[in-house]
N, C-alpha and C positions, 0 to 999 in steps of 0.2 A: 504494500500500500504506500501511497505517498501521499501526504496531506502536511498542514500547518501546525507547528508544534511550537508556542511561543514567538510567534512570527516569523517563523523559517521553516522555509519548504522541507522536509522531512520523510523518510523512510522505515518503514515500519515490516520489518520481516518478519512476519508469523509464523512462518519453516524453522526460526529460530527458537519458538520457544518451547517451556518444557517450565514443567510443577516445581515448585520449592515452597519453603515455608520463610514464616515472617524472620522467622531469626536467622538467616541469612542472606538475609537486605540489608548491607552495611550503613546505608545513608540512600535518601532522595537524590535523583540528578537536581542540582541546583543551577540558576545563574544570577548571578550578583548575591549570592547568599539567599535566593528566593527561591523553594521547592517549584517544580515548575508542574502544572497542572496540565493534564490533558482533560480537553473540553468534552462535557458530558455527550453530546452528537458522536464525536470522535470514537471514546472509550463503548459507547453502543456498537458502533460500524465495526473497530475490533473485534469485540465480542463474536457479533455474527458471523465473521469472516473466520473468527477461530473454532466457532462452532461449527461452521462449514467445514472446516478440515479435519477435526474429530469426526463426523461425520462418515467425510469421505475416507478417513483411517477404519473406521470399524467394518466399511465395503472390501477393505484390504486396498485401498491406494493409500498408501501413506506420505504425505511429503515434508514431515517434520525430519530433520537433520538429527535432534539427539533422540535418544531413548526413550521415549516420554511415558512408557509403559512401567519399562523399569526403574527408571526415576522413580513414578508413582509407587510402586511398590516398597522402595524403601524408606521412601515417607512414612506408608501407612504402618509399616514395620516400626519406624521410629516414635512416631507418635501413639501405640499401643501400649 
């Protein structure tokens, strides 16, 4: 996806992501010391677009890059 992320045009790779938990968010991306917000429209259009890909992973096309099963797994391992 490419859209507006604090006034700059912006790239958003959803192949990229994969599960974690809050305690290994070191910090907010900031600029000038200000957490930077993606706008609630935005944060929607993600979502769908990522639910789209779960989606299409559970048909068997997968096009997440990490592990995202196995990730899952050892979260839920971890937080038991």
């Amino acid at each position: 996806m490419i859209s507006e992320i604090a006034n700059k045009k912006s790239v958003i790779l959803l192949q990229n992501a994969f599960p974690t938990l809050e305690k290994y968010i070191d910090h907010p991306h900031t600029i000038n010391g200000a957490p930077v917000r993606v706008a609630d429209n935005l944060k929607d259009e993600i979502l769908e677009n990522f639910n789209s890909l779960l989606a299409l992973k559970k048909q068997g096309i997968n096009l997440f890059f990490a592990d995202i099963d196995k990730t899952k797994e050892k979260i839920l391992e971890e937080i038991k």
